[in-house]
C-alpha positions in Angstrom: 139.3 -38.4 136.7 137.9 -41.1 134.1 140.8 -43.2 134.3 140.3 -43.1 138.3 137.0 -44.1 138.0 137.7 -46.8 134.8 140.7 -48.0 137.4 138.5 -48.6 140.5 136.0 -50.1 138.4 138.2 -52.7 137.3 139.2 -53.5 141.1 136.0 -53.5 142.1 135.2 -56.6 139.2 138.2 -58.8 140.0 137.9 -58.5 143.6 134.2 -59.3 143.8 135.1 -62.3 140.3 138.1 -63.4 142.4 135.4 -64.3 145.6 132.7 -65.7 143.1 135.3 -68.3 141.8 137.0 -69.3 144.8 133.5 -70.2 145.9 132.6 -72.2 142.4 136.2 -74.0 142.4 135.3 -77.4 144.5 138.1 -76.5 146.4 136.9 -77.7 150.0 138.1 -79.9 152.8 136.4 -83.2 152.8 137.0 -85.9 155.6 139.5 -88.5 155.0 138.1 -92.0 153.7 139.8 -94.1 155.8 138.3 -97.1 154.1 139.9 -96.4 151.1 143.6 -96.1 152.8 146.0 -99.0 152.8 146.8 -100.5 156.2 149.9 -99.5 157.7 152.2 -101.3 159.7 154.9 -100.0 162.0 157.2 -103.0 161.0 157.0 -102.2 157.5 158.5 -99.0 158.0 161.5 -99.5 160.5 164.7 -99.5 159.2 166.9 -102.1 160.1 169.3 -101.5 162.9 166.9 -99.1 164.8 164.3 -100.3 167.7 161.3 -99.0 167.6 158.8 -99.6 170.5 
């Protein structure tokens, strides 16, 4: 019965440690910086031989 308890107790902690550092990684989605993107150019990427419209 001990090890049942000493068992669940240790799910218990890294269920509730696995939340607390998913929330304190910096993991997040953050909007794109367009500003900071190169331009991009259609013609710059055709291939020769292919029309592109």
């Amino acid at each position: 019965m001990i090890l049942v308890i000493a068992l669940l107790a240790l799910a218990a902690w890294a269920t509730i440690s696995t939340f607390v550092e998913l929330r304190r990684d910096g993991y997040r989605r953050v909007p794109t910086d367009w500003r900071r993107l190169a331009g991009r150019d259609l013609h710059q990427e055709a291939e020769s031989g292919r029309l592109y419209r």
